[in-house]
Every structure is written in structure tokens, then in C-alpha cells.
C-alpha positions as CSV (number, residue, x, y, z in Angstrom):
1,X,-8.1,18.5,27.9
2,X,-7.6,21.3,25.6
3,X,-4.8,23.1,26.2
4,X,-4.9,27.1,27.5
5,X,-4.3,29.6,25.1
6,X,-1.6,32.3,26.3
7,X,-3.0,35.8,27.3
8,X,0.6,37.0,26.6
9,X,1.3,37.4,22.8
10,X,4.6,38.5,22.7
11,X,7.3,35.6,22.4
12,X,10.9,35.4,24.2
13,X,13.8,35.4,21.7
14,X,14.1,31.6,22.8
15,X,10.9,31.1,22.0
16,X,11.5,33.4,18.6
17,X,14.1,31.3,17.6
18,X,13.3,28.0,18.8
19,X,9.8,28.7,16.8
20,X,11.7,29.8,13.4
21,X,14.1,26.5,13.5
22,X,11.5,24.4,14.0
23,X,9.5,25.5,11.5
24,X,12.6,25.8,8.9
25,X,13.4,22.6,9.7
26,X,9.4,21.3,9.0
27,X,9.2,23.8,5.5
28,X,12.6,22.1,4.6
29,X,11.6,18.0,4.9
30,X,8.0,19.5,3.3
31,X,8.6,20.5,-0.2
32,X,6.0,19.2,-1.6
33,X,3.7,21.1,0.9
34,X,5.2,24.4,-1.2
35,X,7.4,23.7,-4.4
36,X,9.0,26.8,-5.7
37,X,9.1,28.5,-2.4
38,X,12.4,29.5,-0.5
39,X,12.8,29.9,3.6
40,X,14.7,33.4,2.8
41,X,11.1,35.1,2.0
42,X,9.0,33.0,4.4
43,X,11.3,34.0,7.7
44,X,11.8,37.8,6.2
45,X,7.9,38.1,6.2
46,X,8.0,36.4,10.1
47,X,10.2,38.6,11.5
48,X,8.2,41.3,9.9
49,X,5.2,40.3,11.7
50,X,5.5,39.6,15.3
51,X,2.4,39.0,15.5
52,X,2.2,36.6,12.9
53,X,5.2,34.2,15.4
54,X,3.1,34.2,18.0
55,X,-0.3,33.1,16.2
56,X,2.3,30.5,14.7
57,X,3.7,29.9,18.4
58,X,0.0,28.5,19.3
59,X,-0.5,26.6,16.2
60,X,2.8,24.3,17.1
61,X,1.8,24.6,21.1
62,X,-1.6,23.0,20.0
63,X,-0.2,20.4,18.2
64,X,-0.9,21.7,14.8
65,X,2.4,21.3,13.2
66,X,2.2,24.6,10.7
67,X,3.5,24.7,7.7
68,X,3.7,26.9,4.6
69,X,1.1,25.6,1.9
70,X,1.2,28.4,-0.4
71,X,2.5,32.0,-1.8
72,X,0.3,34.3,-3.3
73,X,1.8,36.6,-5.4
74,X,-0.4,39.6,-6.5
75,X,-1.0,39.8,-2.6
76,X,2.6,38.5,-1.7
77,X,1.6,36.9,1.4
78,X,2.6,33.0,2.5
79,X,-0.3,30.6,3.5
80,X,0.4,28.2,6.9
81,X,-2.0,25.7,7.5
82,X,-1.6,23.0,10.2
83,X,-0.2,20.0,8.8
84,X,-0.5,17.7,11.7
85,X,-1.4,14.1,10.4
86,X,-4.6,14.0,12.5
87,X,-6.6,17.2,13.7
88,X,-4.4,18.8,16.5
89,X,-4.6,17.3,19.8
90,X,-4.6,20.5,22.1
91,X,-8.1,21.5,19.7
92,X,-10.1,18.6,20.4
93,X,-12.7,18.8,22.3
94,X,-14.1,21.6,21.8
95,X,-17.7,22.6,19.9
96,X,-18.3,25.2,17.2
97,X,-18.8,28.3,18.7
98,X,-19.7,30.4,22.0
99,X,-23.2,30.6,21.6
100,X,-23.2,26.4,20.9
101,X,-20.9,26.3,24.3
102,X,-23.5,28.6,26.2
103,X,-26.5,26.6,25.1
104,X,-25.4,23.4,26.6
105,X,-27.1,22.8,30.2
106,X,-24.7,19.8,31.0
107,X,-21.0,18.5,30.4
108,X,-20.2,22.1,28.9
109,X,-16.4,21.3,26.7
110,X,-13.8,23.9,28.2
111,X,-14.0,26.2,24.8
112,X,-15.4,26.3,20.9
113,X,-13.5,26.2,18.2
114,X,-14.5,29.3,16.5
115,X,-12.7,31.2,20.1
116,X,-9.8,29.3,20.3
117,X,-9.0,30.6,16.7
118,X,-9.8,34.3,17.5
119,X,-7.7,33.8,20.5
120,X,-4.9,32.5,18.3
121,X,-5.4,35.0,16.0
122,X,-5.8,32.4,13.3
123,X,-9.3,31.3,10.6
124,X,-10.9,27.7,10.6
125,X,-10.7,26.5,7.1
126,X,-13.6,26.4,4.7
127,X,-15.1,23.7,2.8
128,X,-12.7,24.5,-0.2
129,X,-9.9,25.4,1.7
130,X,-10.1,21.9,3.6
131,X,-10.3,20.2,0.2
132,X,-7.2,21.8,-1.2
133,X,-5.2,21.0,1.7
134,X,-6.1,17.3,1.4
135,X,-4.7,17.4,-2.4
136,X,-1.4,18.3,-0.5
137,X,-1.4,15.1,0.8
138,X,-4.1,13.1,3.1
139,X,-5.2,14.4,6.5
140,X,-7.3,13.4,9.4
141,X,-7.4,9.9,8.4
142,X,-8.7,8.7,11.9
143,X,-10.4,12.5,13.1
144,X,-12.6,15.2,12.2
145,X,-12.2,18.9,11.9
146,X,-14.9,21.4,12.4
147,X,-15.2,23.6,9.2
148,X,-16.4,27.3,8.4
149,X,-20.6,26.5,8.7
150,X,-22.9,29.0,6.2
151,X,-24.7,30.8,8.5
152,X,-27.8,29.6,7.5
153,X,-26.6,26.2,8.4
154,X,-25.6,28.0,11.5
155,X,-29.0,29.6,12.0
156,X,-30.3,26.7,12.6
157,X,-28.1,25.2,15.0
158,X,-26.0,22.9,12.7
159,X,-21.5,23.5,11.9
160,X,-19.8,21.2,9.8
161,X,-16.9,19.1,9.8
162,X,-14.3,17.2,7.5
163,X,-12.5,14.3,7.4
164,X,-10.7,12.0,4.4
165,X,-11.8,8.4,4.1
166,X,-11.5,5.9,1.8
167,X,-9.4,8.3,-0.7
168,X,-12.2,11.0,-0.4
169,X,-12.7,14.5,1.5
170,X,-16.6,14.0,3.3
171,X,-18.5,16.9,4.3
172,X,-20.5,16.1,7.8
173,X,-23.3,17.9,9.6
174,X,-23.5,17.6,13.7
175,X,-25.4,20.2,16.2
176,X,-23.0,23.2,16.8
177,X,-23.2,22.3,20.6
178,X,-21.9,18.4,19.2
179,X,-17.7,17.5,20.8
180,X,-15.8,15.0,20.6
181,X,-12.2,13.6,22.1
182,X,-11.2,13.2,17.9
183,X,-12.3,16.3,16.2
184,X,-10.5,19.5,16.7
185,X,-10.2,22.3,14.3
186,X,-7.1,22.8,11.4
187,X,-6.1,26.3,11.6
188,X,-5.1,28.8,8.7
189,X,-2.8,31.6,8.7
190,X,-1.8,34.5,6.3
191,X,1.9,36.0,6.5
């Protein structure tokens, strides 16, 4: 069951701090996931942007396990992405988007995937943005994740999802209105 996502998006300072150690302690046994890139500058831009926690704060409630991925400089911003091994539990379940939800007549999944991540205030990954997280290291070895779809893809009632098999990244087709118990959605994140 996917879980609900919080109408309130303002965190506690428990939940503030409990957030910013966990995720220290995830960017710190992760360095591969972000060589050259110090905590000091990632938590400065957090507590900058409040906003920014609590998007995180659903990522890690969902089962997303967010890390850092990236620094771009010219825009100085970090990348998260989640970096759970498998897509994250609490987004599985779920089809595309609304108008895939409201076009199913029976066994309607609680939400899409496309407004759980507007809820969360994060972005499904695209095609290429799915492909360089799996040179990080190898994801959703035993699940899918829906994708960014083309809208003329879209149009015509088809999304697309990833997954890595047999050493490779494969790019899938399925009806938009298509869930299942192991595909979910990886979420991105800029700081």
C-alpha cells in the first residue's frame, strides 16, 4: 500500500535533525555516489532551503534512501536521487499519471506516480537521467521504475519504465493505466 504523502510540509527540529544525520551519515559510507564533494556545502544549501528537507523528508519516508549524486557548479546546486537498491517500496504501486488513474474502470491503484512526485515536490528521472544513475552503481535489479514518457508516447496512452538486467539499463513500454506491486518511481531532487 503506498504510503500517504504529508499535507504538512514543514518538519519538527527532530525531524530536521534526525533527517540531516541520516543523510550525513548515508553521503559519508557513499563516496563514490559523489567524489569530490564535502557535507559542509551539501547541509549549508539544506538548511537554506526548507523546503528542499521536507521534499527530502518524503524521499527517506518512501523508502527512497536519497543521496547526493552530483554538484553542478556553473548552477551551484547538489543533485539527490534515491539510491535505494530496488525502486522505493512506499512508490510502488502506483500508475503513471492522473489521467491513466481516472481512466481505469476497475481496481483503480491508490495514486500515479507522476502526483506523488508533485506532492513531494520532487521530478521522475528521464531516460538519460536513469542511465547515469545506473553508472553510479546498479539499481532495481529485481524492480522497475516508471520513467519521464515523450508525450507523444503519452498521447497515445503508453509511459515508460527502467530497470538493469543482465549488466544492462532496458527501456520498457506498458499502458500508462499499467501497476505493479515491483515498480515504483526513483525520485530526483535539486538543492
Amino acid at each position: 500500500m503506498p504510503y500517504e504523502i504529508s499535507d504538512k510540509k514543514e518538519l519538527s527540529p527532530e525531524q530536521r535533525e534526525e533527517l540531516l544525520t541520516g543523510l550525513e551519515a548515508r553521503f559519508e559510507k557513499n563516496m563514490h555516489r559523489h567524489e569530490g564533494v564535502e557535507w559542509s556545502g551539501v547541509q549549508k544549501k539544506l538548511e537554506a532551503n526548507p523546503d528542499k528537507l521536507w521534499s527530502l523528508h518524503e524521499m527517506e519516508r518512501t523508502e527512497g534512501e536519497p543521496d547526493v549524486i552530483g554538484y553542478d557548479e556553473q548552477k551551484d546546486v547538489y543533485l539527490f536521487c534515491d539510491c535505494s537498491k530496488e525502486s522505493p517500496k512506499g512508490r510502488r504501486s502506483v500508475c503513471y499519471d492522473r489521467e491513466a488513474l481516472e481512466s481505469r474502470k476497475k481496481h483503480k491503484p491508490e495514486n500515479s506516480a507522476i502526483d506523488m512526485a508533485v506532492s513531494m515536490g520532487i521530478e521522475l528521472l528521464t531516460e538519460e537521467q536513469y542511465r547515469s544513475l545506473q553508472e553510479i552503481e546498479s539499481f532495481d535489479k529485481k524492480t522497475s521504475s516508471w520513467i519521464q514518457t515523450p508525450a507523444d508516447i503519452r498521447e497515445l496512452g503508453g509511459a515508460l519504465f527502467c530497470d538493469y538486467r543482465f549488466g544492462h539499463v532496458f527501456v520498457y513500454h506498458n499502458g500508462a493505466d499499467s501497476y505493479y506491486a515491483a515498480r515504483g518511481f526513483r525520485g530526483r531532487l535539486t538543492v
